[in-house]
N, C-alpha and C positions, 0 to 999 in steps of 0.2 A: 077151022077150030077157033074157036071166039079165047083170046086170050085177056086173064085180068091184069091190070096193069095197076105197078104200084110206086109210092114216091121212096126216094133212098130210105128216109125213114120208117116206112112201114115195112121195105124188102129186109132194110138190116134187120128187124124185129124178126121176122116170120124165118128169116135163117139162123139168128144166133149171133152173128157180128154186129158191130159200130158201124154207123153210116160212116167214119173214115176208114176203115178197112176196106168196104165196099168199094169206096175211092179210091186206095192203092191197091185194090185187086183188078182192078179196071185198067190203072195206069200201068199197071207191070204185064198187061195183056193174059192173065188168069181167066177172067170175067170180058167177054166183049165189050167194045163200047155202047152204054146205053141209047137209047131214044133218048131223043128232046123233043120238051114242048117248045111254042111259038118262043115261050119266056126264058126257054133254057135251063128250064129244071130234067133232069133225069128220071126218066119212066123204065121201071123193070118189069119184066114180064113172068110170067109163071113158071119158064123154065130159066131165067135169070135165076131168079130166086133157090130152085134146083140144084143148079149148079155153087151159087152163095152155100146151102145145106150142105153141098160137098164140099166143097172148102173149109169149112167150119169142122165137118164129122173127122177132116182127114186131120189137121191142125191139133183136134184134139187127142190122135191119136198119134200123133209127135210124127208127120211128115214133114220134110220141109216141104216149101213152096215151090224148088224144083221138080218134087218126087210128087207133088200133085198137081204139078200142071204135065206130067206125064201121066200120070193115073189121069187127068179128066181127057185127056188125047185118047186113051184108052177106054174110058165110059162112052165117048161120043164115037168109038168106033166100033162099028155094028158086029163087024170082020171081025174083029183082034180073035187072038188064043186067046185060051182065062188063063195058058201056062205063063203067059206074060206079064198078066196080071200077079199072078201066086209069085214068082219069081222076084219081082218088087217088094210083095209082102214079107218073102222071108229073107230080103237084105235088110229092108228095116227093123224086121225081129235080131238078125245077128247084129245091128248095128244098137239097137236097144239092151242087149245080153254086154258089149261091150260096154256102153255106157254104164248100166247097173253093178257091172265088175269095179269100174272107175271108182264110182261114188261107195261102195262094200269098203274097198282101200282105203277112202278117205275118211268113211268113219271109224275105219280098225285105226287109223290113225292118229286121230284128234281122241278117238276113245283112251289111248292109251296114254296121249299127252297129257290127257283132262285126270288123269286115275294119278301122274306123278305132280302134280300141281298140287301144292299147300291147302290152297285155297282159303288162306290168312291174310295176315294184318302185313307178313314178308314182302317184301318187293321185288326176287328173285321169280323167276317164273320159267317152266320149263318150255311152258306155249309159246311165250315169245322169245324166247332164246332158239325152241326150233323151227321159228319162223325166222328169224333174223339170220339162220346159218344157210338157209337155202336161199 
């Protein structure tokens, strides 16, 4: 199978990321090491690039970088369950539910900070006085 081969610049394009990401996705062992040429530029190949697409789609669906270099262990095995895959999927959905509860609280709270504030000419302020008590 004839594969195309591209330079960091054109693989970052065609995935979505920064040729620096590319870079510490390589060095945190995400992304294998690339080819070089004679000169030591970095040649990526079509399932390089693949794999960059995964990285990007997972990032932006708020994995971390751990839980996607288990997901791509999981893409490149042929074997796996898909219950193992789902399984990952819905600790990051309960871990998503948690966060979104977090950030609910924090706006019921500034909401109600911001509703007792003057919002005048006063120097008194309820915001930072219940900022300064915690």
């Amino acid at each position: 199978m004839n594969d195309t081969y591209f330079n960091i610049g054109e693989a970052a394009k065609a995935s979505g990321v920064t040729a620096k990401m590319v870079r510490h996705y390589e060095a945190i062992g995400l992304l294998p090491p690339a080819r070089r040429t004679e000169a030591g530029y970095r040649l990526y190949g079509d399932d390089d690039v693949r794999m960059l697409q995964f990285i990007h789609r997972g990032r932006a669906l708020g994995f971390s970088l751990d839980q996607i270099a288990d997901l791509l262990a999981l893409w490149r095995d042929k074997h796996r369950a898909s219950a193992d895959v789902r399984r990952l999927a819905l600790e990051h959905i309960a871990s998503l539910d948690r966060k979104i509860a977090e950030l609910e609280a924090m706006k019921r709270t500034l909401a109600t900070l911001a509703s007792s504030c003057h919002g005048d000419a006063r120097s008194d302020c309820p915001i930072l006085d219940d900022l300064a008590a915690h």
